[in-house]
C-alpha positions in Angstrom: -116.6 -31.2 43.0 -116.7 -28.2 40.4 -113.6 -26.2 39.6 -113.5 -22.9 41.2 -111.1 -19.9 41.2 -110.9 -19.0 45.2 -109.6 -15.8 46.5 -108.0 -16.2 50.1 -106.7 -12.6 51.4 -104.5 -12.7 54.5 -103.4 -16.0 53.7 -99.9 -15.6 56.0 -102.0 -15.3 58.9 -102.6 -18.0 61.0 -106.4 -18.9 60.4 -105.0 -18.4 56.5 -102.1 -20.5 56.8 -104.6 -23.5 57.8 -106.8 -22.6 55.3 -104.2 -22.2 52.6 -102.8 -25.5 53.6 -106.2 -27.4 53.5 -107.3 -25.7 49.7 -104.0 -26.9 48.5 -103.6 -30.4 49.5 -107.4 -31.2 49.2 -108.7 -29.9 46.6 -107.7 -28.9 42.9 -109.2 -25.7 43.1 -107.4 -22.5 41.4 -106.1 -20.7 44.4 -105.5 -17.0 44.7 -103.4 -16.1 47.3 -103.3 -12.2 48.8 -100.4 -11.6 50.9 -98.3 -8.9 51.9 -94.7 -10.2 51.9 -94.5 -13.5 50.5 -91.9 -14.6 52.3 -94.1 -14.9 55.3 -96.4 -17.9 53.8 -95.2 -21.1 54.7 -96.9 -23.7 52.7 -95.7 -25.4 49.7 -96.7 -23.4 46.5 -95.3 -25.4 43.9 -97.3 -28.5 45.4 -99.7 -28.4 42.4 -100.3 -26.3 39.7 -102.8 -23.7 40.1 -101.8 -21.9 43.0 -100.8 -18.1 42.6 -99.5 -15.9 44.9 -100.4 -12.1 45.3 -98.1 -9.5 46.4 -100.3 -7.1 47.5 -102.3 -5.1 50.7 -105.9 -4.5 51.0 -105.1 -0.7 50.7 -104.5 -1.6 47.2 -107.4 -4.0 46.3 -108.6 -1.4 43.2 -105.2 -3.2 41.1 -106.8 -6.6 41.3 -109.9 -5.5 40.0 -109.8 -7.6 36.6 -109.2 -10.6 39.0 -111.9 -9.9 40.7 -114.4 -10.4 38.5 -113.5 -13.9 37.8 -113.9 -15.2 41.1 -115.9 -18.2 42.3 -115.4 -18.0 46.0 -113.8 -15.3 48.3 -112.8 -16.2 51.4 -111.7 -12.8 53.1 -109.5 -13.5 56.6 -107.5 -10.6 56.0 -107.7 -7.9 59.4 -106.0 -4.6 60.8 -105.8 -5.8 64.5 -105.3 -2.1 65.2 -103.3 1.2 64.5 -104.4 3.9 62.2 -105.4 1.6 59.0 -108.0 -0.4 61.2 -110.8 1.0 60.0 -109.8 1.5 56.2 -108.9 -1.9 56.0 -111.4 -3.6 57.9 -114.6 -1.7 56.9 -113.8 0.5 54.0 -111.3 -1.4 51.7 -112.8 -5.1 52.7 -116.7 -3.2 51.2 -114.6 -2.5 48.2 -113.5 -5.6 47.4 -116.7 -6.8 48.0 -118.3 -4.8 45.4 -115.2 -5.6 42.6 -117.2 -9.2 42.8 -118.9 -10.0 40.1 -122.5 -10.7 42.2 -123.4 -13.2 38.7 -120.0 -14.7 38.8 -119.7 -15.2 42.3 -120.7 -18.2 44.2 -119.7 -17.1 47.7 -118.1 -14.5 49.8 -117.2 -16.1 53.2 -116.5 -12.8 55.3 -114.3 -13.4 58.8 -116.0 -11.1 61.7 -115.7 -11.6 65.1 -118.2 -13.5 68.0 -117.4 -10.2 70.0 -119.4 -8.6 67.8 -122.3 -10.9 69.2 -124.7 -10.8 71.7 -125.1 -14.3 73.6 -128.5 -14.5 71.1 -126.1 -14.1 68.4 -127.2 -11.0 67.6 -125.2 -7.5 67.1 -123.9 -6.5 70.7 -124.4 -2.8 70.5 -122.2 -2.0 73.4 -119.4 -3.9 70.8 -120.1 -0.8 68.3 -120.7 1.7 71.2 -117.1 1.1 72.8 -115.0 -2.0 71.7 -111.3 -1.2 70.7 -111.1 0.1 67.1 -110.8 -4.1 65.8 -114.2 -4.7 67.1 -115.4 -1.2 66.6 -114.7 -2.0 62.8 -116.1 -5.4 62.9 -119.5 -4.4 63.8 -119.5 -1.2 61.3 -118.6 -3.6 58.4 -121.1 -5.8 59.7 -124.2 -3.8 59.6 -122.5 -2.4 56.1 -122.0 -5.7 54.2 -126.2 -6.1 54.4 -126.3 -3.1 52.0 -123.8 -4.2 49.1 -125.3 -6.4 46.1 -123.8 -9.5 46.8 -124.8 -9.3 50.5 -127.4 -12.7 49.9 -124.0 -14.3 48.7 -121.9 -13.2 51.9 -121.5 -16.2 54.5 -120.4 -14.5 57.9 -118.1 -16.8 59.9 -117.5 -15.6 64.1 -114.6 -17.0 65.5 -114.6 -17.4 68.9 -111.1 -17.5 70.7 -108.7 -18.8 68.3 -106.4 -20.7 68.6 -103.3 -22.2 66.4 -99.7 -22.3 64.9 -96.6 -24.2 64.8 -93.0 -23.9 63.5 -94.5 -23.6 60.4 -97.4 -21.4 61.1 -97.8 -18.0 62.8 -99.2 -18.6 66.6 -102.5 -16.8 67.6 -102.7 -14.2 70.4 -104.5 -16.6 72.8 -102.1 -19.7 72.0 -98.9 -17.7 72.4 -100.0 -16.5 76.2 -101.0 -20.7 77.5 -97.5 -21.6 78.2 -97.3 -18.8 80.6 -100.7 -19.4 82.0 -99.7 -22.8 82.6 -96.8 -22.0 84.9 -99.2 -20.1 87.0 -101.2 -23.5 87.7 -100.8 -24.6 91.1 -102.0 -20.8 92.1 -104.5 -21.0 89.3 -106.1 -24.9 90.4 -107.2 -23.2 93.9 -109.4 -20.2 92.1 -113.0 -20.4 91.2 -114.6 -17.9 88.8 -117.8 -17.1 87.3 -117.5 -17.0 83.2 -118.0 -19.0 80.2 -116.6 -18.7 76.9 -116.1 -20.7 73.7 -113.0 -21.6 71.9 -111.8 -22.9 68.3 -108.4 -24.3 66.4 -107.6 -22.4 63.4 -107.4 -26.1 61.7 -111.0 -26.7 62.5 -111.6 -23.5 61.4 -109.9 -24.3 58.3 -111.9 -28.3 57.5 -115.3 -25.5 58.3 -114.6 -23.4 55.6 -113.6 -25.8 53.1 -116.8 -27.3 53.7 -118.7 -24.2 53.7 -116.5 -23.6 50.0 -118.3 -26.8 48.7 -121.8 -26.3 50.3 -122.8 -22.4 50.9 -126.2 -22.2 53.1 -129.2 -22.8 51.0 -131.7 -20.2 51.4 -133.4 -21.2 54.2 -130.4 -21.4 56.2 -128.2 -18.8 58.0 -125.6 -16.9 56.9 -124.4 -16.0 60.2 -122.1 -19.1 61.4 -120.4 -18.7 65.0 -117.8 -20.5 65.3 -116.8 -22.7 68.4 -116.2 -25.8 70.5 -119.1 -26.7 73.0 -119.3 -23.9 75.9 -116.6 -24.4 78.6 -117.1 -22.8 81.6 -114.2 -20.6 83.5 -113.9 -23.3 86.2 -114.5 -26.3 84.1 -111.4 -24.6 82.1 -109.5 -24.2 85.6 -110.3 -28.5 86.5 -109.0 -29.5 83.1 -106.1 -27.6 83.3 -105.3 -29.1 87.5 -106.4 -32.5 85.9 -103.8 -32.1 82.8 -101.1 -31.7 85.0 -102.4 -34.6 87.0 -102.8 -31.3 90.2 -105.6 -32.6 93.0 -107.4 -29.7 94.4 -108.7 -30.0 97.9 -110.6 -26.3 97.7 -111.2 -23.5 95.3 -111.7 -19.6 96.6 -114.6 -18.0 95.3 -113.4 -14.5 92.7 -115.9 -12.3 92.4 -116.6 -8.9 90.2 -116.6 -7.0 93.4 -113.7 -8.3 94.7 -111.9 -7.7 91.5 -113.8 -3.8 91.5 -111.6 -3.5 94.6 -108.7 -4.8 93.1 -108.5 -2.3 90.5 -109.2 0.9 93.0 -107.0 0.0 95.5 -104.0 -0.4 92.9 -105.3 2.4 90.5 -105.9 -0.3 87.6 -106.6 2.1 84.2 -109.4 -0.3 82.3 -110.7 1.1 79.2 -114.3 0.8 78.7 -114.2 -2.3 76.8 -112.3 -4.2 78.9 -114.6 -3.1 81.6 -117.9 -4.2 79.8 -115.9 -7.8 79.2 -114.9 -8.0 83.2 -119.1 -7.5 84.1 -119.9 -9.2 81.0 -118.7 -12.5 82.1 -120.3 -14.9 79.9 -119.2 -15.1 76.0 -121.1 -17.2 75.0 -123.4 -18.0 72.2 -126.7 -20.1 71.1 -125.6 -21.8 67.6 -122.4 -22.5 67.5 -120.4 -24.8 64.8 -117.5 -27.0 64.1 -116.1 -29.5 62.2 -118.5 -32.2 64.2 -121.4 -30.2 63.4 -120.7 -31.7 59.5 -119.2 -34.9 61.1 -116.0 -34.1 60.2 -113.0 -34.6 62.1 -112.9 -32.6 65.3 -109.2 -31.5 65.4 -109.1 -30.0 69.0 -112.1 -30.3 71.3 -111.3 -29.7 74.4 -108.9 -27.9 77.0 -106.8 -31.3 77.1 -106.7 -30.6 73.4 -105.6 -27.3 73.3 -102.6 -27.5 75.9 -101.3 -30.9 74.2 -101.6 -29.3 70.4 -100.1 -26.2 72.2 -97.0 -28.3 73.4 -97.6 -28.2 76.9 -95.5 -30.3 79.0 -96.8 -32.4 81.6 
């Protein structure tokens, strides 16, 4: 494999903790780092030479501008989850470091949306950039932006489906930090039957795709548009593995409808936003090409929902 000079931003965020970890240990490329307070990246630095930290936030991307220039591959996982820098960060100051890229120089940007950004052809989901929260709202504007920029044929979009992820040693994603509490909910849970469908994905899977992707960037005649994602699981095949984890029989399941939960939220006065309303009707997030680390036969970290509750330290 050829030398690069790879620039990971948000690399003390969980997806770029994994990431971080993977570029250091397996490989001997020149890694730039971009985080915010250093302090907050917990993988080993000094492992090798050739790894540099950056102090520094994507509101101030214009003082890495020499840098820029001399980058292979940019992997850009850094995101405003919300609050009033959302869309600067996410739309306006990720364009600009886009364009700092040398488009010559440059191998490969590999850009971190969203699935929720996607329809279940994956294409744009216009009701995403009508009404999602201000994180998917920005999401969907950069996405339909990045197309215009010169080094748009060298962009590589990745879509995460649910994440999940972290240890003592890594910061916990939003959906792995609420399954403990699900899980004490499951002898109420094992008796409920729901109509939805979604896919999920381990930040350390996410982490063996990219490097992958790092080595070998879609030829031409391939996409650029990569969801990733485990095989679709279905709400109440999620609901079986969970009963079946804990070793739970379940003699009967009640039926929950969209009506029923329509009620729900009258009778108690329930304020949903519009998004979250779209999501309840919605129902089905899922998507036609999806990828992981068995797509390149590579080691599938965590598969299914009896992966995700054992890697998430669930006790039986």
């Amino acid at each position: 494999m050829s030398q690069k000079r790879i620039l990971v931003t948000g690399a003390s965020g969980c997806v770029g903790h994994y990431l971080s970890e993977a570029l250091i240990k397996e490989t001997t490329h020149e890694l730039y780092l971009l985080v915010r307070n250093p302090q907050k990246l917990q993988v080993d630095t000094q492992a090798r030479p050739g790894i540099n930290v950056l102090q520094g936030d994507m509101q101030e991307i214009e003082r890495y501008s020499d840098l820029l220039k001399t980058i292979d591959t940019a992997v850009l996982t850094a995101t405003a989850w919300g609050g009033d820098a959302t869309f600067d960060i996410n739309v306006g100051k990720t364009l600009e470091l886009m364009n700092l890229l040398d488009p010559e120089k440059c191998q490969q940007v590999i850009y971190f949306s969203t699935a929720s950004v996607l329809d279940r052809n994956d294409k744009p989901l216009k009701e995403a950039g009508e009404f999602g929260i201000d994180y998917i709202r920005s999401k969907y504007q950069c996405l339909h932006k990045v197309r215009e920029l010169a080094i748009a044929p060298k962009v590589t979009t990745v879509f995460p489906t649910l994440v999940l992820g972290g240890d003592a040693t890594k910061p916990v994603s939003h959906i792995t930090s609420g399954i403990p509490e699900v899980t004490k909910y499951v002898d109420l849970i094992r008796f409920l039957k729901a109509d939805g469908s979604f896919h999920f994905i381990h930040a350390k899977d996410i982490a063996t795709v990219v490097q992958y992707l790092i080595e070998n960037p879609p030829k031409e005649n391939q996409s650029r548009y990569l969801v990733l994602g485990q095989k679709q699981l279905t709400a109440n095949q999620a609901i079986e593995e969970l009963g079946a984890y804990f070793g739970k029989k379940t003699p009967f399941r009640i039926p929950l409808s969209v009506g029923l939960a329509n009620i729900i939220i009258a009778l108690f006065r329930i304020q949903m936003d519009d998004w979250s309303r779209f999501c309840m009707n919605y129902r089905h997030f899922t998507y036609k090409n999806v990828i992981n680390p068995d797509t390149f036969s590579l080691p599938n970290y965590c598969a299914t929902m009896s992966d995700v509750l054992r890697v998430s330290s669930v006790e039986k």
